[in-house]
N, C-alpha and C positions, 0 to 999 in steps of 0.2 A: 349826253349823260352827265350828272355830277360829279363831280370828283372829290369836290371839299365843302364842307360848308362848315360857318362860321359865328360866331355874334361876333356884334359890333357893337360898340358901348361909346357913345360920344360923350367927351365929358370935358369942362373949362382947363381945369387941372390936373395934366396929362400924367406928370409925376409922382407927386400926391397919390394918384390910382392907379399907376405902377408901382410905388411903393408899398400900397396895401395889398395887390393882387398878390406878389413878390413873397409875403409875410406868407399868404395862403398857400404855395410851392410853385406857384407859378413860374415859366420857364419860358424868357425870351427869346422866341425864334431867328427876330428881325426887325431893323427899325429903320424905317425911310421919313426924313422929316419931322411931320407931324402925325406917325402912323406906328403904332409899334404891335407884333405879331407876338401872341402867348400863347402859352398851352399848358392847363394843367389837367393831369391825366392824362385823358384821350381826347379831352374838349379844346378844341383849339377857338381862339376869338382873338378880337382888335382893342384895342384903345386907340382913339384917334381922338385931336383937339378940337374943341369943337366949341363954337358962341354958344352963349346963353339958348336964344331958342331955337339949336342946333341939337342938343343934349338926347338924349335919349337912346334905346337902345334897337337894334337890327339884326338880321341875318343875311350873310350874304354866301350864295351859290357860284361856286367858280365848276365851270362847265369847258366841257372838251367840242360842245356845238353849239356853239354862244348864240347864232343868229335863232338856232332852233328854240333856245332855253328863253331867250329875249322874248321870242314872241309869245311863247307860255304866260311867262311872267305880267307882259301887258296883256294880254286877255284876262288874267284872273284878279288886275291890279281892281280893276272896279270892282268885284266880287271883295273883298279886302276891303274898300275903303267906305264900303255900306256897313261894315259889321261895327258896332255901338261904341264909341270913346276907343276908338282901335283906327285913327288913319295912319295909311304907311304909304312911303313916296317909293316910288322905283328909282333907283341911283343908280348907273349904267359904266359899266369902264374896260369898254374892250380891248384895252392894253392888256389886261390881266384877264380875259375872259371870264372878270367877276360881275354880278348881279345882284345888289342888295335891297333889302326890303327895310326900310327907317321907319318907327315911329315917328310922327310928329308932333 
């Protein structure tokens, strides 16, 4: 089952777009690294640092039955990657039994 889901917004200048999101009421959960955890309202999403053609934005699914959620997600990644000016990579990180879907 899901438990959280999230955007994911990769971008050059991590600060810069914490300080803008910040302006908007944005409220830092958590910050490891190159990774910082927001939420405003009830939306919670990432900032993370990211190369030039790393950029762009995601969703990621953190799941209580990762193996079961993983194999969802690559079965439907192809169904995904046909659909027009829309490829998204599967990002994988079972430390945190999170699953993200990237723009490219």
């Amino acid at each position: 089952m899901i438990k959280e889901v999230r955007f994911d917004i990769g971008c050059e200048n991590l600060e810069k777009m914490l300080e803008f999101y910040k302006k908007l009421g944005a409220k830092e959960m958590s910050r490891e690294d190159d990774f910082i955890a927001l939420e405003i309202g009830n939306v919670k999403f990432a900032l993370w640092k990211a190369e030039e053609d790393q950029q762009g934005v995601g969703l990621t699914f953190v799941s209580d039955d990762y193996e079961k959620e993983k194999a969802l997600l690559k079965n439907e990644k192809t169904v995904i990657e046909e659909w027009e000016d829309c490829n998204m990579v599967l990002f994988e990180d079972p430390d945190t039994n999170a699953m993200s879907l990237l723009g490219e």
